[in-house]
Structure formats: structure tokens, C-alpha cells
GUMI-386444 format. One record per residue (C-alpha): residue in three letters; x, y, z. Coordinates in steps of 0.5 Angstrom, whole numbers. Layout:
N
["ALA", [X, Y, Z]],
...
//
This chain:
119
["UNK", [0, 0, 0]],
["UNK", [3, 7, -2]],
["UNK", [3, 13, 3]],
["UNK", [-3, 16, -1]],
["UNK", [-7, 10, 1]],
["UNK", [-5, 9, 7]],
["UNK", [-8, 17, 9]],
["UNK", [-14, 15, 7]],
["UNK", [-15, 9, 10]],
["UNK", [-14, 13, 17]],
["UNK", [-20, 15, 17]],
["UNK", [-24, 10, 15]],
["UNK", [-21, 6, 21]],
["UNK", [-23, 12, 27]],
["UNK", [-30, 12, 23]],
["UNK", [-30, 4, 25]],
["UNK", [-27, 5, 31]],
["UNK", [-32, 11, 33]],
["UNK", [-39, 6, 32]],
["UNK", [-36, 1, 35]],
["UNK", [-33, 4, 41]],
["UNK", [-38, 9, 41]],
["UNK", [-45, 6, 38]],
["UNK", [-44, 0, 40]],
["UNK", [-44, -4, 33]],
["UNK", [-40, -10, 31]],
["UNK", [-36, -12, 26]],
["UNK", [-43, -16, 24]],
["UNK", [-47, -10, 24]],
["UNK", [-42, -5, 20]],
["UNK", [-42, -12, 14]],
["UNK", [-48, -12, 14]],
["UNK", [-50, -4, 13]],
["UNK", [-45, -4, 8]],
["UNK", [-46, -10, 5]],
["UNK", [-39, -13, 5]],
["UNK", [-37, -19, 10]],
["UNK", [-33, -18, 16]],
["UNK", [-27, -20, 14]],
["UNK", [-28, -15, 9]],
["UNK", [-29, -10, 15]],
["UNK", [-23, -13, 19]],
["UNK", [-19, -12, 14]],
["UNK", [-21, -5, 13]],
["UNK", [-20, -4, 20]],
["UNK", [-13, -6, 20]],
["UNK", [-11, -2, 14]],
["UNK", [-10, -7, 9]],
["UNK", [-16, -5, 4]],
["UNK", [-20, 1, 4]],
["UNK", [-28, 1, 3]],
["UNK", [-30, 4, -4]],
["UNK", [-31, 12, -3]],
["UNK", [-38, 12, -4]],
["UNK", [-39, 7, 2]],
["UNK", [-33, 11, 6]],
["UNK", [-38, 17, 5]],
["UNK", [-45, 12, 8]],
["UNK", [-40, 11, 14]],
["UNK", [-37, 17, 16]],
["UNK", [-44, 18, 16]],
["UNK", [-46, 14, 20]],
["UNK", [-40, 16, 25]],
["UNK", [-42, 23, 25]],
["UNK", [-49, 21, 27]],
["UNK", [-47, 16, 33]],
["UNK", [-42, 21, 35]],
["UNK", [-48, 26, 36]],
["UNK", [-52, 21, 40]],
["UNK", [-47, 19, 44]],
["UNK", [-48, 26, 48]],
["UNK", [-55, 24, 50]],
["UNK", [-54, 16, 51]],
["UNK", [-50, 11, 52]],
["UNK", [-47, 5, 47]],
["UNK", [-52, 2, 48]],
["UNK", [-57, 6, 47]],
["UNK", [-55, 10, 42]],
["UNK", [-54, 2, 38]],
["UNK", [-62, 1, 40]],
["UNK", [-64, 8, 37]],
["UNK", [-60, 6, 31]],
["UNK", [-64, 1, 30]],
["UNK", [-71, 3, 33]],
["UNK", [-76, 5, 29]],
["UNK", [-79, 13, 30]],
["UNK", [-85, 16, 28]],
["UNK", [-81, 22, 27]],
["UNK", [-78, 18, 21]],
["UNK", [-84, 16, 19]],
["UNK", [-83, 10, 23]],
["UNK", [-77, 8, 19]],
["UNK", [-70, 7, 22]],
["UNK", [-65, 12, 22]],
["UNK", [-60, 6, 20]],
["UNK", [-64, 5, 15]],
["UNK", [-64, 13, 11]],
["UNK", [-56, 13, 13]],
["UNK", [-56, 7, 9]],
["UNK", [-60, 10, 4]],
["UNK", [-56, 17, 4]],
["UNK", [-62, 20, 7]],
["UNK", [-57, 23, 13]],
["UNK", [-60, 30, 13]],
["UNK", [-67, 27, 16]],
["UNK", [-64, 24, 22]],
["UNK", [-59, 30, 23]],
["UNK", [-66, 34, 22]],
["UNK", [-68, 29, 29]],
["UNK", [-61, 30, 33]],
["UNK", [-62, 38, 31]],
["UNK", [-69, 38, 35]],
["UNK", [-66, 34, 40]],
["UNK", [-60, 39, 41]],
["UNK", [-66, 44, 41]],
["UNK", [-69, 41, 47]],
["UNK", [-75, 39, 41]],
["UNK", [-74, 32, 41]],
["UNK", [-80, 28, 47]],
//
């Protein structure tokens, strides 16, 4: 791996370490969000390949989101509401509309929750 593929593999790494650190997820959940296998997802987090940068995108994402529930909740609650339907998202999961590249209408939802709007 030359030095410009290792720079951006670093990234990626601490998005991975983030929503398992931080949100709970397991190597099983990060495949299955992306659709690879986990060993696809190990070997990313070692820095031997790296995601295709559309799926780099979904996953800082992600990581973003998790990094602002985990100001409200811990681990395992921020996994659970990951995964949880909400009627502020049409009864859809917020896992789901970051996967899809819908990010903007669950950042709407932390926006409210920043703003003390959320019940």
C-alpha cells in the first residue's frame, strides 16, 4: 500500500472505531450496513484495504451521527436507537436512511434533539 492509500485508509479506521467504540456496533452490523463480509470489514480496520468511497461516505455518516447520540445516550442505547423505528422518521430506521443516503433527515431529528424539541 503506497503512502497516499494509507492516508486514506486512517480515516475510515477511526469512523470504524467510532461506531464500535461508540455506538455499539459489531463488526456483523458494519458488513451488513455495507454489504460486504467481516472479514471485508476487518481488513479494513487494519488498514489492508479500504471501503469503495461511496461506502466511505455512508460510513462517516454514520459516524457522525453516532458521535452526536452519544452526547444524549450511551452505547447501547445510541445501537438501539440506530436500529429503532421512529415515528419522527415515518416509522423508518434511522440505520436504514443513512444507508440509503438519506443522513440529512436523521440529523434533522438530532438537530431537535440539540434544541431540546425532541420527546
Amino acid at each position: 500500500m503506497d503512502q497516499a492509500q494509507v492516508k486514506a485508509v486512517k480515516p475510515v479506521v477511526q469512523f470504524i472505531e467510532r461506531l464500535q467504540q461508540t455506538g455499539g456496533l459489531k463488526g456483523t452490523d458494519i458488513a451488513n450496513f455495507t454489504g460486504v463480509s467481516k472479514a471485508t470489514v476487518s481488513r479494513w480496520t487494519t488498514g489492508q484495504k479500504s471501503p469503495h468511497p461511496n461506502t466511505q461516505l455512508i460510513i462517516s455518516d454514520l459516524s457522525y451521527v453516532v458521535l452526536r447520540l452519544s452526547e444524549y445516550y450511551s452505547r447501547e442505547e445510541v445501537r438501539a436507537w440506530l436500529y429503532a423505528r421512529h415515528p419522527q422518521l415515518d416509522g423508518e430506521r434511522a440505520i436504514d436512511l443513512v444507508h440509503g443516503e438519506r443522513t440529512e433527515e436523521v440529523i434533522a431529528i438530532l438537530d431537535r434533539l440539540d434544541a431540546d424539541a425532541y420527546i
